[in-house]
C-alpha positions in Angstrom: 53.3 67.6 -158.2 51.6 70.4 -156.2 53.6 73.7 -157.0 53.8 74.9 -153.7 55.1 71.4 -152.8 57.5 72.0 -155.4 58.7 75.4 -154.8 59.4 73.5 -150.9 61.3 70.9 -152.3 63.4 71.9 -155.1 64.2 75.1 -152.2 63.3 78.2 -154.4 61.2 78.6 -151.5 62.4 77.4 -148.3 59.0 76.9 -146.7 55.8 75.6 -148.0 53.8 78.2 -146.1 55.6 81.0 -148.0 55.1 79.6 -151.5 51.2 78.6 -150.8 51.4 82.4 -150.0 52.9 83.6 -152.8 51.2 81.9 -155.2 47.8 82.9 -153.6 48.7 86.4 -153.4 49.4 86.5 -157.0 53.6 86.2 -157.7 54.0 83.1 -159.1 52.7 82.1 -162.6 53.5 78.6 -164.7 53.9 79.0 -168.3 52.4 82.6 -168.1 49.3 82.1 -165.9 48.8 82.8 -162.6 49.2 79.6 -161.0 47.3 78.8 -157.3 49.4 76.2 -154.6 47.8 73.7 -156.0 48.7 73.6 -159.4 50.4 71.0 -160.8 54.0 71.3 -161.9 55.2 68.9 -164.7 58.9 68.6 -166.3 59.4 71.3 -168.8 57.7 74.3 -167.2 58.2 77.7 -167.1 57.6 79.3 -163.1 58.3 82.9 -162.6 58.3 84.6 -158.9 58.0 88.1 -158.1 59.7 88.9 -155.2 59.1 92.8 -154.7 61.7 94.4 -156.2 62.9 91.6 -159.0 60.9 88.5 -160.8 63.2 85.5 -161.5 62.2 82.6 -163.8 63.0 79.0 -163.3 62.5 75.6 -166.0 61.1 72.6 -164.4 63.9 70.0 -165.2 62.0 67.2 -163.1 59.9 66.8 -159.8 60.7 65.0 -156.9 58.9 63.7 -153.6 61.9 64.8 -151.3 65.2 65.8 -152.6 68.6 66.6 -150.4 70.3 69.8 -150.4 72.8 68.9 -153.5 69.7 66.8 -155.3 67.4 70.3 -154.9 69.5 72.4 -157.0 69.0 69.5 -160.0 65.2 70.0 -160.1 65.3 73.3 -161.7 67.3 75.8 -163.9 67.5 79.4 -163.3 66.4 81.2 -166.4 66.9 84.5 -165.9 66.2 87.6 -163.6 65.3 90.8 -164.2 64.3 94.4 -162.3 60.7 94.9 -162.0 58.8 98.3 -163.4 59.0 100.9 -160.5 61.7 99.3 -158.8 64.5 102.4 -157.8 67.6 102.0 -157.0 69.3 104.5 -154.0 
C-alpha cells in the first residue's frame, strides 16, 4: 500500500494531501529512510513523522483499503514520541 494512502487511512494523517506533503518535504521515513508518497507500506514497519516541534513513531500492524473510525486505530501502534533537537519550551 501507498504510504500516503496509508497515513490517510489508518488517520495518522487526516488527509491524503498533507501526508503526500510531508513525505515529499522530507518528515516521514519507513524503517529509517526517507520514504516518498509513494512508497509502499508492508505489515511490520517502522514510520516516523516529524511534525515541527516533536517526531512520533508508529509499527505497521497491517494495511487496509478503507477502514472505519474504530478499525483505523487497529492498523498501527504508537511507538513512541519524543522532543526534537532545538525545540524550546516557554
Amino acid at each position: 500500500m501507498r504510504l500516503d494512502k496509508f497515513l490517510k487511512v489508518s488517520r495518522i494523517i487526516k488527509r491524503r494531501t498533507v501526508a503526500s506533503q510531508a513525505a515529499s518535504m522530507g518528515k516521514v521515513t519507513v524503517n529509517g529512510r526517507p520514504a516518498k508518497p509513494a512508497s509502499s507500506v508492508n505489515a511490520g514497519d517502522i514510520i516516523e513523522i516529524e511534525y515541527g516541534r516533536y517526531t512520533e513513531t508508529y509499527e505497521v500492524l497491517r494495511t487496509a483499503e478503507t477502514a472505519g473510525k474504530a478499525e483505523a486505530a487497529e492498523l498501527f501502534r504508537l511507538i513512541g514520541r519524543r522532543e526534537n533537537e532545538g525545540s524550546e519550551d516557554e
